[in-house]
C-alpha positions in Angstrom: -63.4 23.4 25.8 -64.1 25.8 23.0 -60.6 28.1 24.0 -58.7 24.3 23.8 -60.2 23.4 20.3 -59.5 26.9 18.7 -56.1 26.8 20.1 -54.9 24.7 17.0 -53.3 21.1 16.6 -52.6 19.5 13.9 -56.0 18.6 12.8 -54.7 15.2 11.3 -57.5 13.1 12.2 -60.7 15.3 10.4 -57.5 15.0 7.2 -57.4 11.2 7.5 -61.7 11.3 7.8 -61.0 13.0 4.3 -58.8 10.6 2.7 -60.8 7.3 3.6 -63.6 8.7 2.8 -62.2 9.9 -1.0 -60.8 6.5 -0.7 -64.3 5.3 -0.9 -66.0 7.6 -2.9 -64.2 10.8 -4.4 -68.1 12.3 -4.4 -68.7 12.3 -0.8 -70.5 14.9 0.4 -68.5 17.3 2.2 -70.5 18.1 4.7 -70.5 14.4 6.6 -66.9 14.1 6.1 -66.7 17.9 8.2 -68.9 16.6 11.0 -66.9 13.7 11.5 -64.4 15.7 11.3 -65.6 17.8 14.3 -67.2 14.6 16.3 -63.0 13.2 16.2 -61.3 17.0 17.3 -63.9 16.7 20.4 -62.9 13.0 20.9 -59.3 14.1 20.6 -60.0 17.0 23.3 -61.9 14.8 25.8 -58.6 12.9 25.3 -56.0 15.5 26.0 -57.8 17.2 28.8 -58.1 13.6 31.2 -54.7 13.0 29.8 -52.9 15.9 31.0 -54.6 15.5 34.4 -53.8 12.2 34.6 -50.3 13.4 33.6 -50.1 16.6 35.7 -49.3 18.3 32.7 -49.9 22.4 32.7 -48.7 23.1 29.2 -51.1 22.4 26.0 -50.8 23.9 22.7 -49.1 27.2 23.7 -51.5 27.6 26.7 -52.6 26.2 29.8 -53.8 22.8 30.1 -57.6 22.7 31.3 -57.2 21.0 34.9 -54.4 23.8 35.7 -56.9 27.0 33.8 -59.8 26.2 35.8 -57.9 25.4 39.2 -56.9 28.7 38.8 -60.1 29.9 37.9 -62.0 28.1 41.1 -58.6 29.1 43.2 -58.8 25.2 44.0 -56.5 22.5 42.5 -59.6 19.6 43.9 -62.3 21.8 41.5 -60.4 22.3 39.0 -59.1 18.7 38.8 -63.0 17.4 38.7 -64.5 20.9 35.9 -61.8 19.2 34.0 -63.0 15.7 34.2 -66.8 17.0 33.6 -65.0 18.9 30.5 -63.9 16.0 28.9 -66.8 14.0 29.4 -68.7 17.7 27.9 -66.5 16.8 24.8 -67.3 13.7 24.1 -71.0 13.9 24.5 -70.8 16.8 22.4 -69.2 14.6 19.8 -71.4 11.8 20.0 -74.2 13.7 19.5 -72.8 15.0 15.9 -72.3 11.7 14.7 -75.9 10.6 15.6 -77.0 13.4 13.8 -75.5 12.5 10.1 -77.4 12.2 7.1 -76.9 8.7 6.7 -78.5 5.6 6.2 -79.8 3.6 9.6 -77.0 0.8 8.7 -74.0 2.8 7.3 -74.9 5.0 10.7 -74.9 2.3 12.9 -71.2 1.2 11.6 -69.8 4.7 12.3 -71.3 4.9 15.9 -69.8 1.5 16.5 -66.5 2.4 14.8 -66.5 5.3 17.2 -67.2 3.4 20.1 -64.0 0.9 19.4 -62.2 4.0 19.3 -62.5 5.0 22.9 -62.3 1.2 23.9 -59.0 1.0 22.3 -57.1 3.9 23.5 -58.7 3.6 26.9 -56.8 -0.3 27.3 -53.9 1.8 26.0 -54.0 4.4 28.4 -54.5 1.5 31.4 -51.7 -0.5 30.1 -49.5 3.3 30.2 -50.6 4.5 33.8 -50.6 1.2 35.3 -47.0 0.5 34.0 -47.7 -3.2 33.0 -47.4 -3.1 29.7 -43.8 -4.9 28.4 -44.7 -4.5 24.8 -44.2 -0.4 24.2 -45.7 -0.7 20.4 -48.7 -2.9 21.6 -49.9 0.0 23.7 -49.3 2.4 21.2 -51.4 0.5 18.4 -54.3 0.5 21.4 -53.7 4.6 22.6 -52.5 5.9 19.9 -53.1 4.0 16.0 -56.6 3.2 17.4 -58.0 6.8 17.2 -55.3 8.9 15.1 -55.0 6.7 12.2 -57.0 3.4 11.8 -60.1 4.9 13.3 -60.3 7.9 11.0 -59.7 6.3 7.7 -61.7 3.0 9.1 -65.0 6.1 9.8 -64.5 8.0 6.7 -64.9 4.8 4.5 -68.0 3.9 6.9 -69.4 7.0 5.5 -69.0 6.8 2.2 -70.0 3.2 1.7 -66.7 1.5 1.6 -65.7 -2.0 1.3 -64.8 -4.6 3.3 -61.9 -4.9 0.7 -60.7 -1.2 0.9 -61.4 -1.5 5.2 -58.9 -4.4 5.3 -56.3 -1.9 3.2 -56.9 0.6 5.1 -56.3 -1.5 8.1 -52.8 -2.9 7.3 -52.1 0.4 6.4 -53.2 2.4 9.6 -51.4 0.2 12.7 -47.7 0.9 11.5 -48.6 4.3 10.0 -50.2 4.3 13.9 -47.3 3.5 15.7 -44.8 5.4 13.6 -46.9 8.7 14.3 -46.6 8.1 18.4 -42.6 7.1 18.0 -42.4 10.5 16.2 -44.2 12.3 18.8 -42.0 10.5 21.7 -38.8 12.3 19.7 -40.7 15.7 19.7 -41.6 15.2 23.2 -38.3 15.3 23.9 -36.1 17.1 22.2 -38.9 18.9 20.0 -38.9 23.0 19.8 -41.8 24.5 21.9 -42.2 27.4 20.3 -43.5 24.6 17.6 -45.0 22.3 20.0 -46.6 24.4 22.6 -44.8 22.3 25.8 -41.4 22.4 27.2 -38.7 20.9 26.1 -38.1 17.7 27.9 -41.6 17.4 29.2 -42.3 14.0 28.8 -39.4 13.0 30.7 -40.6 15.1 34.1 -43.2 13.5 33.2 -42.4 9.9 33.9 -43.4 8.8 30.4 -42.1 5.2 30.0 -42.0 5.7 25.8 -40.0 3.1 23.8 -37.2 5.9 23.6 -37.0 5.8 27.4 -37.1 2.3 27.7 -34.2 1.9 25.4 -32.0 4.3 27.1 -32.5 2.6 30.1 -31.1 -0.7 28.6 -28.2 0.7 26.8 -27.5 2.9 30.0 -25.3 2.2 33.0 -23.2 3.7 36.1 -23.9 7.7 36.0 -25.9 7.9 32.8 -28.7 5.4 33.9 -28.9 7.6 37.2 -29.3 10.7 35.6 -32.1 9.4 33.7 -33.7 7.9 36.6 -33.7 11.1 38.2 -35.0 13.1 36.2 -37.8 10.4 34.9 -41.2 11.7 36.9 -39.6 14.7 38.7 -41.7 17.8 37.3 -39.3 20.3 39.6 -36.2 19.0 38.3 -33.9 21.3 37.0 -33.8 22.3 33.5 -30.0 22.0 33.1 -30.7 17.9 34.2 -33.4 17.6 31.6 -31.1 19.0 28.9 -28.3 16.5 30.2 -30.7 13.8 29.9 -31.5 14.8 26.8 -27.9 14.8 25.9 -27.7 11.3 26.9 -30.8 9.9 25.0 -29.0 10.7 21.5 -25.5 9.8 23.2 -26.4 5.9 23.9 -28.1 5.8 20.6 -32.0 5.5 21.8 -32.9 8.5 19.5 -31.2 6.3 16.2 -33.3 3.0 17.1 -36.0 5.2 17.1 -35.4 7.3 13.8 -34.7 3.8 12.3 -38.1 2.6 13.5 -40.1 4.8 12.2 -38.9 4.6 8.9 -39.3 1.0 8.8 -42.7 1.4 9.7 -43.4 3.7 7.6 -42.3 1.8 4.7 -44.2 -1.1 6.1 -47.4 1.5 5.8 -46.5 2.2 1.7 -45.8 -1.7 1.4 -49.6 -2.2 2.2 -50.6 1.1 -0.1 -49.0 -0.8 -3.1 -50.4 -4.0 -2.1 -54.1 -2.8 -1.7 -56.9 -2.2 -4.5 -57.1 1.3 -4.5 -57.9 4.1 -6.8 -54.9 6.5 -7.8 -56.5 9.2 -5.8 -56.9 7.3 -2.9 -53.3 6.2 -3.2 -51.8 9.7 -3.2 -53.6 10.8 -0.6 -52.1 7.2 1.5 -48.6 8.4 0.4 -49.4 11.8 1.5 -50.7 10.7 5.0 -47.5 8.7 5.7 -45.3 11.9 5.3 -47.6 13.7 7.2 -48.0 11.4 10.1 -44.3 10.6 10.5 -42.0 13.2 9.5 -43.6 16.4 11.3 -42.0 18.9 13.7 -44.9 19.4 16.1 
């Protein structure tokens, strides 16, 4: 768990803890906005590593993913598969037990835990509604896998501790489910036809993967005859060839997927800056809004 955590990422959610929290307050003591900070990386870990087993994913941030490291380590795929589960469940344990811990009042501590709580409700509906496959509305599970804990939850937790109100939760709110959803279309384009030497996975992974992202789903629609097969070939098929992926690849920015996608996201994200504007906030927290929407939607990795 530690060797995952000091790998790296992109440390956005302890960021947006930051901004809701300035948002609030800009005298928050720094010290509850870094152990919420640390309580959210551990959820996010406890995340990636049942993820990537669920996934059968062996790549994470430059190194091996946690099910595959200790399967090696135990010489057993069953072991490893069930350290890893026990490692996530470590992880968020771990991070529970910092946010009990905070200096705050019973009340304003009691609103964090439960903010916390919805968290891990949300994304888990999301992650049923992305394994089991039932799920026609693509952006629906990304507000509940994605938004929930990378955007809304953080800035939602950061006002929480600095005594926030309603008012500013509500901004905040509007704010954090397109800025959500924009974040996870970005990452569905980097999953594809992202750089790994900036993203720490393959090229292409998603698509052995089997990953049914709005980018996929398009294709699929806009696809017929050869095209549409390739795809379905190479969708789920981890020993594929890497000459196929890149075809496939090829043909996700040939049918015009990739553009819906681009064009997505930037309407999102303008919907995000729309509810900025709209929302009483102080010019600090503003910038910081602005800042977060760049941040969340136009990154590399």
């Amino acid at each position: 768990l530690r060797d995952l955590c000091q790998r790296g990422g992109k440390r956005l959610r302890p960021a947006l803890v930051m901004v809701g929290a300035r948002a609030a307050r800009p005298d928050t003591p720094p010290e509850l906005v870094l152990q919420a900070g640390v309580a959210l990386e551990l959820l996010q870990a406890y995340f990636l590593i049942h993820d990537d087993w669920m996934d059968q994913d062996l790549e994470r941030r430059g190194g091996p993913t946690v099910h595959a490291h200790l399967g090696r380590r135990f010489r057993s795929t069953s072991k490893g598969a069930s350290a890893a589960i026990l490692t996530g469940d470590y992880a968020v344990a771990l991070a529970t037990r910092v946010l009990a811990n905070l200096d705050l009042p019973g009340r304003r501590l009691s609103g964090v835990l439960t903010c916390f709580a919805d968290m891990q409700l949300d994304a888990v509906a999301g992650q049923g509604l992305d394994v089991i496959g039932r799920g026609r509305d693509v952006e629906l599970t990304y507000r509940l896998k994605t938004a929930s804990y990378t955007v809304r939850g953080p800035l939602i937790m950061g006002a929480l501790l600095a005594g926030g109100s309603p008012a500013l939760q509500a901004t905040l709110e509007r704010f954090a489910l397109p800025a959500g959803v924009a974040f996870q279309l970005r990452d569905d384009l980097i999953g594809v036809f992202g750089d790994p030497a900036r993203t720490g996975k393959p090229r292409g992974g998603d698509l052995r993967a089997g990953k049914r992202t709005l980018l996929v789903e398009l294709a699929l629609q806009r696809c017929r005859g050869p095209r549409r097969q390739l795809l379905q070939s190479v969708l789920g098929a981890p020993r594929t060839t890497q000459r196929a992926v890149e075809r496939a690849i090829e043909v996700l920015e040939e049918c015009g997927a990739k553009a819906v996608v681009e064009e997505r996201i930037v309407s999102l994200s303008n919907e995000a800056r729309v509810a900025i504007e709209r929302g009483r906030l102080s010019s600090e927290g503003r910038e910081l809004l602005l800042g977060a929407v760049d941040a969340l939607t136009s990154r590399e990795s």
